[in-house]
C-alpha positions, -999 to +999 in steps of 0.1 A: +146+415+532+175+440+530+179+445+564+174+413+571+203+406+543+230+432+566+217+412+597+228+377+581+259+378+606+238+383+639+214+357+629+238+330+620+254+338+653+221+334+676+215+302+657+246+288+664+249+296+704+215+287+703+224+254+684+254+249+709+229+253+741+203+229+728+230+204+720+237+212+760+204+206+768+200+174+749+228+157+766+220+168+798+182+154+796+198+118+785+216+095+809+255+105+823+278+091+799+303+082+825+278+058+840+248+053+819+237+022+839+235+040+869+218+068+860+187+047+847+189+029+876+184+058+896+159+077+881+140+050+865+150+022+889+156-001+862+186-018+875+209-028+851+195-013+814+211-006+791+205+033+777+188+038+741+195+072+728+186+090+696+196+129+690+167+131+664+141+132+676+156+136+707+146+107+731+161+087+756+150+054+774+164+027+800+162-006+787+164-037+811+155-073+796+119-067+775+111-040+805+116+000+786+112+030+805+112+065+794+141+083+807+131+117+790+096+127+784+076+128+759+067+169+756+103+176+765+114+154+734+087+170+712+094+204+728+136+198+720+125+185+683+109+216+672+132+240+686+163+217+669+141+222+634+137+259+642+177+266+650+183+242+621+167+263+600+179+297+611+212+285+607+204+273+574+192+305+563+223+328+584+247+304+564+228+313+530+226+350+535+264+353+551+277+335+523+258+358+498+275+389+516+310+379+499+295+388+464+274+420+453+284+452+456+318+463+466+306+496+474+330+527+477+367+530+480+384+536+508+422+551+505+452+548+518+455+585+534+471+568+568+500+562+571+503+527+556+536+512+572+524+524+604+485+505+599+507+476+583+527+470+614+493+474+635+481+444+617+505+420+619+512+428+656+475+438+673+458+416+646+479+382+655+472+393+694+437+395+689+435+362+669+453+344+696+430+357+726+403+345+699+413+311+696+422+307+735+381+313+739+378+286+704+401+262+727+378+260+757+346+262+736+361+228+717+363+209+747+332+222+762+313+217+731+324+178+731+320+171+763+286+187+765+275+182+733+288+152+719+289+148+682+262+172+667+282+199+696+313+190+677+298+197+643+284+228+654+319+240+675+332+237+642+311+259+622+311+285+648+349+287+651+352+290+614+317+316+610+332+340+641+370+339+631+360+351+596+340+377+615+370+387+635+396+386+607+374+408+587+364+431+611+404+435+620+407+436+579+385+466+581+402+485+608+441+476+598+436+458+565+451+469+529+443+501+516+432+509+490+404+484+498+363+482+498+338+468+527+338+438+500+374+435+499+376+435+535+350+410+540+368+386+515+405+387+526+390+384+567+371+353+560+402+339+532+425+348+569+399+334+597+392+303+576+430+301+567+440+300+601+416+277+618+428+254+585+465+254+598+458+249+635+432+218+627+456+204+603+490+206+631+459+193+655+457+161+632+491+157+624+505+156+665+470+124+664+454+151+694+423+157+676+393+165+687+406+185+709+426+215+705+455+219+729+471+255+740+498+255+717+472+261+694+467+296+707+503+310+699+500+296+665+470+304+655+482+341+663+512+332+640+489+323+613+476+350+611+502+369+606+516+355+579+485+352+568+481+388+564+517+399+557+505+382+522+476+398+518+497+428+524+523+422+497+496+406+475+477+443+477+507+468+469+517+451+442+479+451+430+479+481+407 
């Protein structure tokens, strides 16, 4: 169960691409959603129906008059139904045992022998680049994940953005963050930063009425952000006794 416990990162993050993919998968086994009508008409040949969709179980059908037809199969809806539980359920269980890893034991103290000014500057400047080649990747994934994956992609592009910018900000926390600080510490301030951030660039989003989709302006400020983002954590540490 411990190692299981360190692993809660990887395994939320196979869930989620996994949960991203069969949302992929899903929409690509129902009919085009540019022309529905057509599509049943060609694969089913039931000219003029109407689509009937469901994302749970997964299922789609052609309706035309009182004729139905199946438009995805029966095993591959069973077969898309119990790998959604499974990935439900792993991401259930990463999200439990992530969350989990932001209490316990802080575990030793690291020090500020570098040269703090120096690793402080490093930060702010690599750290904000880093965020912003993050979030050009976040950009494309947000549109992909819509188009692709419709609602339950959206839902999921949003977790994943905010579960692997927490990752990055405190894996840059770790390597440039505040000292003195612990692995705990780290892990905290990162996810306060990566959640932070992705907070400020979905709120400017809404407010410019350009949501759901994230445009590239977002990249630069998101790299911003950050950086004032951790320019307070900064000033909040040194004058931490």
């Amino acid at each position: 169960m411990d190692w299981v416990r360190r692993r809660a990162g990887s395994l939320l993050g196979v869930g989620l691409i996994g949960g991203l993919v069969w949302t992929t998968v899903v929409t690509l086994s129902m009919p085009n959603w540019y022309d529905p009508g057509e599509d049943c008409a060609r694969k089913v040949g039931a000219v003029d129906a109407v689509p009937r969709t469901s994302w749970f179980p997964p299922s789609a059908s052609c309706v035309s008059g009182d004729d139905v037809r199946q438009y995805m199969s029966t095993t591959r809806s069973v077969v898309l139904s119990v790998v959604g539980v499974l990935l439900l359920v792993l991401i259930a269980t990463g999200l439990i045992l992530t969350v989990r890893r932001l209490s316990g034991d802080p575990g030793p103290t690291r020090t500020g022998g570098d040269d703090l000014k120096r690793r402080r500057r490093s930060h702010l400047v690599f750290g904000a680049l880093d965020i912003a080649v993050a979030f050009a990747f976040v950009t494309f994934l947000n549109a992909a994940a819509i188009v692709f994956g419709s609602l339950p992609g959206a839902v999921l592009f949003l977790v994943t953005a905010l579960v692997g910018l927490s990752a990055v900000g405190a894996l840059l926390d770790r390597h440039m963050g505040p000292l003195p600080s612990t692995a705990l510490a780290s892990r905290r301030r990162g996810t306060v930063a990566g959640l932070t951030t992705i907070g400020v660039v979905f709120a400017a989003t809404a407010v410019t009425g350009q949501l759901p989709f994230f445009r590239f302006w977002a990249v630069p400020l998101a790299g911003i952000a950050y950086a004032v983002i951790a320019a307070v954590q900064w000033s909040r540490s040194a004058a931490t006794p």
